[in-house]
N, C-alpha and C positions, 0 to 999 in steps of 0.2 A: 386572591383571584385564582380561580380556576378553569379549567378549559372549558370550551363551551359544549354543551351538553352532545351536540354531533358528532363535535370535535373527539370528544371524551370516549365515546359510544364507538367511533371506529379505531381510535390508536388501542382502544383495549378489545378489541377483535383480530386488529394487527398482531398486538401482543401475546394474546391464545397460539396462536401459529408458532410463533417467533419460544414461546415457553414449551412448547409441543416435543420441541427436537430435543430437549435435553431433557436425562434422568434426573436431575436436579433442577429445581425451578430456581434457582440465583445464581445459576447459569448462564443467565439469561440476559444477563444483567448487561454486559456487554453490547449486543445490538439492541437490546431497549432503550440505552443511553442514546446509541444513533434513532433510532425510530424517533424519541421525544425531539432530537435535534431536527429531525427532519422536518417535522412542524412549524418551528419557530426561527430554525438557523441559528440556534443555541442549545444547550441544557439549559432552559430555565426554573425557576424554582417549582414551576407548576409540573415541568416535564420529570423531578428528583418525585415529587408526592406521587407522582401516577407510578414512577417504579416504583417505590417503594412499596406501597399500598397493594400493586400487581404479584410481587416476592415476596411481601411479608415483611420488609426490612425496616427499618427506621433512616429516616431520610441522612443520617449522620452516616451510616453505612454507604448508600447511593450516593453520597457528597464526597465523601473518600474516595472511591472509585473515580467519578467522574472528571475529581482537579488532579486525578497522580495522571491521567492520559491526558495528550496536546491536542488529539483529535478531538476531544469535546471542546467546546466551546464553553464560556461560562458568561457570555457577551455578544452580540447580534454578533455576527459575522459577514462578513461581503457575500455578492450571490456567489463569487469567484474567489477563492484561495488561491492567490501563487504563493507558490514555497520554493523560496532558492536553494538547493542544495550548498551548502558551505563547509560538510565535511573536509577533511584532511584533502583527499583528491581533486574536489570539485573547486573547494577554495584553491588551490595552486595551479588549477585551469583557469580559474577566471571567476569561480561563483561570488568573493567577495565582492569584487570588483563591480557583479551584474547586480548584486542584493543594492550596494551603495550607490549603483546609478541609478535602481527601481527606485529605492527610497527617497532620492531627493525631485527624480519626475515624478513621480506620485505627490508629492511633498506628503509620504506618513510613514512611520517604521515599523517594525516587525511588529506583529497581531495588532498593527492599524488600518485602519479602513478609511477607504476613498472616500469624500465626503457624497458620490454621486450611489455610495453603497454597492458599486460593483467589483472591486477588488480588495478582499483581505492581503497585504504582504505579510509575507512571515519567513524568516530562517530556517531551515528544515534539516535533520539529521539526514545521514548517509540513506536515500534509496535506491540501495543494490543495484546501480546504474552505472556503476564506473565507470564502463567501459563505453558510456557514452560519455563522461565528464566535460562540459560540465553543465548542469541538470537542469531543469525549471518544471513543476508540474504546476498544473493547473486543475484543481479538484481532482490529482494525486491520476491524472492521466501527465502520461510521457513525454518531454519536450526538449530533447536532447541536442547536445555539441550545440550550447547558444552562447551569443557574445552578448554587450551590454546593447549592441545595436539591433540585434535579432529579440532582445528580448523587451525593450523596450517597443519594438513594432508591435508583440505581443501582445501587451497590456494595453498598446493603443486600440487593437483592432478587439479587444474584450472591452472597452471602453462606449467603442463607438457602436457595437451590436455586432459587428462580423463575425462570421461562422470562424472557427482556431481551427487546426485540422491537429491531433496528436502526433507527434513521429510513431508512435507503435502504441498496439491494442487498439482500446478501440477506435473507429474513425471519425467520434465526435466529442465534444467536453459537453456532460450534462452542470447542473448548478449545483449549487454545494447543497440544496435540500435535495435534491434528485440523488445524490451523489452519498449524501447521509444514508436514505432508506435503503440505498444497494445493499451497504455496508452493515445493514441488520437484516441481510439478508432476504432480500426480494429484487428478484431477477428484471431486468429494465431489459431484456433483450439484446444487449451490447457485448455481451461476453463475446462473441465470435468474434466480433469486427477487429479488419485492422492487421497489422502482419505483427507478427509475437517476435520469439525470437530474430535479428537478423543484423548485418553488420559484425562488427567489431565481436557480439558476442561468439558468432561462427567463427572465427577465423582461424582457432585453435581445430576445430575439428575439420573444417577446408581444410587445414595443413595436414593433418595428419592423416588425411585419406589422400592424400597428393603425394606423400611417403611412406603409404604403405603399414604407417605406425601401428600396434597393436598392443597388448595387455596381457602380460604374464602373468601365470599362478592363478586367474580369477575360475578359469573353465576348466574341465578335463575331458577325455576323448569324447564323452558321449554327450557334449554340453551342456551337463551339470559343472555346476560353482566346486572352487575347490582343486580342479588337476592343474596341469602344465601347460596345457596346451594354449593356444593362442586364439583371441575372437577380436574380429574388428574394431575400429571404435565407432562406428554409425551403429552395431548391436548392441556395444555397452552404451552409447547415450542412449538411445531407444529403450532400454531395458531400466535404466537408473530413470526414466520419464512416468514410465508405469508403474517403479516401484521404486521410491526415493528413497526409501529405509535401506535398501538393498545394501550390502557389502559396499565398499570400493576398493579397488585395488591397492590401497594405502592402509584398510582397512587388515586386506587378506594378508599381508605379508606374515611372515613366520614372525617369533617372538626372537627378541635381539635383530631385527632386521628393519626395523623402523616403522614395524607394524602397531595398531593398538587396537584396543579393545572396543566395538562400536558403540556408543551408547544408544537407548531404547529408552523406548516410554514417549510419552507426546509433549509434543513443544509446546513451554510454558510462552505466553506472552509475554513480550520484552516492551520495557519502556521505551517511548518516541520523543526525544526531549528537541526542544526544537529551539 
């Protein structure tokens, strides 16, 4: 079975754009996998032919790719993903505790689905959220410091149609196909919403503008990188925002001083094991 001829005629018009950005067309292959998911609320076997045939690859290639990443799907999916954060922090906050009280109000466990098809549960590795611990996202929007009782209100009020509101980014949870085709890169208009950084992350730089704290060795007089001199840290955060590669002052130290060497080159993709 294959898509249906409309069907077929726009995800490979989608996928022109989507092949456009990169020097290499199995490049691509990444938000292709979301694009076919987006259609179906899977990678189905129809969605691996249409990469492959789009890249040139043999479906056995597209099929490797697609089961080593957790974000695909290889099975309908709820319209809703919660993933309990159960990492090291989030589990000793509370995350197992909130997974095993979803799992048995839901009556289904990790990458099972409601039988109403609105919530996938699933166990989720560490997202960079510590310092909200402990975590719950909902189609991988933010839903921080929840207990089993906050987070069971959750799932009821995704159950019963009510609007979620995220603790941060955006200020609304689209579906998990909505949420696929972001993620191969088409803009839903959401990226501004919503307050970004705030809380618990701040509080290291509240404090240290509250004492005056600053940064040796990174500046020198004429604020170039490099002298002795001392720069705020609302300029070094501001400056490390615009340019993430930048130095850090762990980075700058002298040699024998507990400095190292930075590494460069671009960030491989890391597995999401869930």
């Amino acid at each position: 079975m294959t898509f249906a001829p409309e069907v077929d005629q726009r995800l490979r018009a989608d996928a022109a754009q989507i092949v456009a950005r990169y020097p290499r067309e199995r490049s691509a292959l990444l938000p292709l996998l979301h694009l076919v998911q987006s259609e179906e609320g899977y990678v189905s076997p129809d969605g691996i032919e249409l990469c492959a045939d789009v890249l040139d690859l043999t479906t056995a290639e597209v099929s490797g790719v697609a089961t080593f990443y957790t974000q695909y799907k290889r099975h309908p999916n709820g319209e809703y993903t919660v993933g309990v954060c159960t990492n090291t922090l989030c589990a000793i906050m509370g995350g197992d505790q909130i997974f095993d009280d979803l799992a048995e109000h839901l009556g289904v466990g990790h990458d099972e689905t409601t039988e109403d098809g609105a919530i996938t549960l699933e166990r989720v590795e560490c997202n960079a959220a510590c310092d909200f611990a402990p975590v719950v996202m909902v189609n991988w929007e933010f839903f921080d410091n929840q207990t089993p009782r906050s987070a069971r209100q959750l799932v009821d009020d995704i159950q019963a149609g009510r609007a979620v509101v995220p603790t941060r980014g955006a200020s609304s949870v689209c579906t998990f196909k909505q949420m696929s085709r972001v993620l191969a890169g088409f803009d839903d208009g959401r990226g501004d919403e919503g307050v970004g950084a705030a809380g618990a992350t701040l509080v290291g730089l509240e404090l240290a503008h509250q004492r005056g704290w600053s940064v040796d060795g990174l500046y020198d007089g004429d604020g170039g990188r490099g002298g002795s001199s001392r720069a705020p840290v609302e300029q070094i955060a501001e400056e490390h925002v615009s340019d993430p590669d930048a130095p850090s002052a762990h980075d700058a130290a002298e040699p024998g001083q507990g400095g190292r060497t930075p590494a460069r080159g671009k960030r491989g993709s890391a597995r999401k094991d869930s």
